[in-house]
C-alpha positions as a Python dict, from the first residue, in 0.01 Angstrom:
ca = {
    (1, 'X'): (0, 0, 0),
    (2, 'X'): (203, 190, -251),
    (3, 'X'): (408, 76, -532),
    (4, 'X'): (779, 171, -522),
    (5, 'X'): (742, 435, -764),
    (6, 'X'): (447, 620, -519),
    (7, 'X'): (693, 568, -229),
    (8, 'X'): (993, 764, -421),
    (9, 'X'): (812, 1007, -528),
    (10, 'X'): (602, 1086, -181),
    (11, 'X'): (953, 1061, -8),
    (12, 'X'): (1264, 1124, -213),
    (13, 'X'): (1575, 1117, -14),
    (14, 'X'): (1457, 788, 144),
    (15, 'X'): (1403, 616, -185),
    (16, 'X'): (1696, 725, -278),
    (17, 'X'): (1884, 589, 60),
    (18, 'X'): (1651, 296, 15),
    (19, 'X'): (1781, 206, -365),
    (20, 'X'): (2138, 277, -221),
    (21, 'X'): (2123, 0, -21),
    (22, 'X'): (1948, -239, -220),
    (23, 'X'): (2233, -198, -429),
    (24, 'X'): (2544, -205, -217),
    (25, 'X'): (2741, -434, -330),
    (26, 'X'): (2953, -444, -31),
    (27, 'X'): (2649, -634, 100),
    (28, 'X'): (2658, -853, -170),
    (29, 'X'): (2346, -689, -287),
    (30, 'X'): (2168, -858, 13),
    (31, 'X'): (1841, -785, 177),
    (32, 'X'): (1684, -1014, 493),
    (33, 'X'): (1291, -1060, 419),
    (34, 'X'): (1074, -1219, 656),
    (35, 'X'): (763, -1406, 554),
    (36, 'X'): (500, -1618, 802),
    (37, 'X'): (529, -2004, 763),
    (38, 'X'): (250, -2167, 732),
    (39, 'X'): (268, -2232, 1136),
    (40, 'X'): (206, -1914, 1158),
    (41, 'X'): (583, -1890, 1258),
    (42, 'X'): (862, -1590, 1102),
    (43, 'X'): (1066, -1755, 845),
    (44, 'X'): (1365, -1486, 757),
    (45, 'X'): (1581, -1531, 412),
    (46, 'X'): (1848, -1366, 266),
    (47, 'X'): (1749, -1250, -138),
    (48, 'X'): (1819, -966, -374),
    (49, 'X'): (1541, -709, -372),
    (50, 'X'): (1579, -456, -670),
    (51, 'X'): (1382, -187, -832),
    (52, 'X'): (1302, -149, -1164),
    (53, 'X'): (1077, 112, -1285),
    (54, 'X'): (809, 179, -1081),
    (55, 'X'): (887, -130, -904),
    (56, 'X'): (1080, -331, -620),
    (57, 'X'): (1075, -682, -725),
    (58, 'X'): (1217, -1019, -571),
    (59, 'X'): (1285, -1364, -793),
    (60, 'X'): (1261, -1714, -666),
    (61, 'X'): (1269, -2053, -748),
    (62, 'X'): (926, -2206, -796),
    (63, 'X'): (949, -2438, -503),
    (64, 'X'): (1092, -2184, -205),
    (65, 'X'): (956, -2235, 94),
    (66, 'X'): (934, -1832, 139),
    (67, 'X'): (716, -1782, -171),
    (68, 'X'): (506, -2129, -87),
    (69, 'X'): (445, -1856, 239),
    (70, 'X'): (414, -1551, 14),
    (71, 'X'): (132, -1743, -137),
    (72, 'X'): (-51, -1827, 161),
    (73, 'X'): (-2, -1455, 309),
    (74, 'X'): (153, -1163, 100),
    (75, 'X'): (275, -1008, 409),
    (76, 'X'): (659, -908, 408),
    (77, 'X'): (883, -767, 612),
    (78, 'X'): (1220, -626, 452),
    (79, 'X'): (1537, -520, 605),
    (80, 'X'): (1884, -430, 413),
    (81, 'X'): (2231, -568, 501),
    (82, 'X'): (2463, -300, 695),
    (83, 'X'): (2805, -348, 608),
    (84, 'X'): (3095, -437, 870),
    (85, 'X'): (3039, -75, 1011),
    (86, 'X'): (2644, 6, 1003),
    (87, 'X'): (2734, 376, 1105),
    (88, 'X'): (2888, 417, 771),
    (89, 'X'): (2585, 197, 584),
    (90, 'X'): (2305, 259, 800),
    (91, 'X'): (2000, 41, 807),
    (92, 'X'): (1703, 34, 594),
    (93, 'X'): (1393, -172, 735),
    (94, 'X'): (1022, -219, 564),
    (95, 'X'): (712, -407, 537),
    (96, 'X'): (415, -467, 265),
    (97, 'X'): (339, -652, 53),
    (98, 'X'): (470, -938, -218),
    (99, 'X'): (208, -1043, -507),
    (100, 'X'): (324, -1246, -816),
    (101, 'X'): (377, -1073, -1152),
    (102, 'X'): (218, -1226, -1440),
    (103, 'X'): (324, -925, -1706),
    (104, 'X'): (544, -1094, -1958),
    (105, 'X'): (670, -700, -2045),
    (106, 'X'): (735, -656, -1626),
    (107, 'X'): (918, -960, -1618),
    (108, 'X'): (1112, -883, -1881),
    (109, 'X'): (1225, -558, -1786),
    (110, 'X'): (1298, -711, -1411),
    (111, 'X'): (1488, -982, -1535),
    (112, 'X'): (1664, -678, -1773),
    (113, 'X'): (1813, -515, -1448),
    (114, 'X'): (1818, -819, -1159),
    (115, 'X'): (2100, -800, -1011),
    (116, 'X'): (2215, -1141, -1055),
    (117, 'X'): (2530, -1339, -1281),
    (118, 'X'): (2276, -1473, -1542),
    (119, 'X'): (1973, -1373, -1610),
    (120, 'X'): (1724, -1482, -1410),
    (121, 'X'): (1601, -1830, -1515),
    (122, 'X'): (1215, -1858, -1679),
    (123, 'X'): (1098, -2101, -1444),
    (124, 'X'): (1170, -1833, -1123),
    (125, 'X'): (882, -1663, -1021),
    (126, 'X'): (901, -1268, -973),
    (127, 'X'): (737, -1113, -728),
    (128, 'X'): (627, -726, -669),
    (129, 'X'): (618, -527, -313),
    (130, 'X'): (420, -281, -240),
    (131, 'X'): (538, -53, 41),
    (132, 'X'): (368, 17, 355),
    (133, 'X'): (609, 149, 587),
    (134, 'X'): (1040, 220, 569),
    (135, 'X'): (1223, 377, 758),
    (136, 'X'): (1665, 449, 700),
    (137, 'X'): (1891, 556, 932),
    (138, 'X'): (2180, 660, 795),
    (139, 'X'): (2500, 946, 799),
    (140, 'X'): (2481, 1272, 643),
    (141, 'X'): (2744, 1471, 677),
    (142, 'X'): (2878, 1310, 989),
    (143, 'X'): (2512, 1327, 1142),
    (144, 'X'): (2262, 1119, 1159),
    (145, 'X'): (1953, 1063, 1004),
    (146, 'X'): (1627, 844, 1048),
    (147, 'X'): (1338, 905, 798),
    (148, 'X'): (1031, 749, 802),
    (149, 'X'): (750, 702, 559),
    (150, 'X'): (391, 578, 610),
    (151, 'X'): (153, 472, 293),
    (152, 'X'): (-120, 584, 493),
    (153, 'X'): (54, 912, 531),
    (154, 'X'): (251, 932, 217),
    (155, 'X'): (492, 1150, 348),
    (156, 'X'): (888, 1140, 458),
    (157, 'X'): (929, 1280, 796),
    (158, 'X'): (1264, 1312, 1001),
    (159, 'X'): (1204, 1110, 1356),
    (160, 'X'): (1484, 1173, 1519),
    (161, 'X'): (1718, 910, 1732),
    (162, 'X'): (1518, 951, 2040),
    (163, 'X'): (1168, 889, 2190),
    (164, 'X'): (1075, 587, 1932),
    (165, 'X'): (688, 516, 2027),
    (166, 'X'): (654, 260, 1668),
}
């Protein structure tokens, strides 16, 4: 796993694609997660993931049935809204991990930048992902582009829009 910070700075033009969309507000600033219920079963939400410094962070209310599942098993899978045409946003998709943040100076820089009306209230719990995987396919100059990144590899390679084998 690899904080969001690592994953910028191991691949570049993917974080930067990947803070694009987390940020788009013709989305509405929208990202689907998907945790496992307690069943065992995908539960899938729509939140507002952000970064802020060296993290990507997530705020919920303190009884959510996606962090009660957080909770029970960090596991998280992450995928961006596309816009009415996804060739012109593209599509963003990940998966790590979500662990609570107890650092009153992380919170408060988090709640500094969340991307919400009102700050965020004190009772909402903020959670940090580490990154195991993303991969973006999006335009670039009329072509396009899918990049993928691996913790495990820590690098940002182009994979093309053929022969998938993950």
């Amino acid at each position: 796993m690899t904080s969001w910070g690592g994953f910028v700075e191991q691949a570049p033009r993917l974080g930067a694609y990947a803070a694009e969309r987390f940020a788009d507000e013709a989305t509405g600033r929208l990202t689907y997660i998907s945790t496992v219920r307690k069943d065992g079963g995908p539960r899938v939400h729509p939140v507002k993931v952000f970064p802020a410094g060296e993290g990507l962070f997530l705020f919920m209310y303190p009884d959510s049935p996606k962090g009660y599942d957080l909770q029970r098993d960090p596991r998280i899978a992450l995928h961006a809204a596309v816009t009415p045409n996804p060739f012109a946003s593209g599509e963003l998709a990940a998966h790590g991990m979500a662990s609570i943040v107890e650092d009153a100076r992380i919170r408060e820089a988090a709640s500094a930048v969340a991307p919400f009306a009102e700050p965020p209230a004190a009772t909402n719990v903020l959670y940090a992902i580490d990154l195991d995987f993303v991969m973006g396919a999006f335009v670039v100059d009329g072509a396009p582009l899918r990049l993928r990144w691996r913790s495990t590899e820590g690098i940002e390679e182009d994979i093309g829009f053929g022969g998938r084998t993950s």
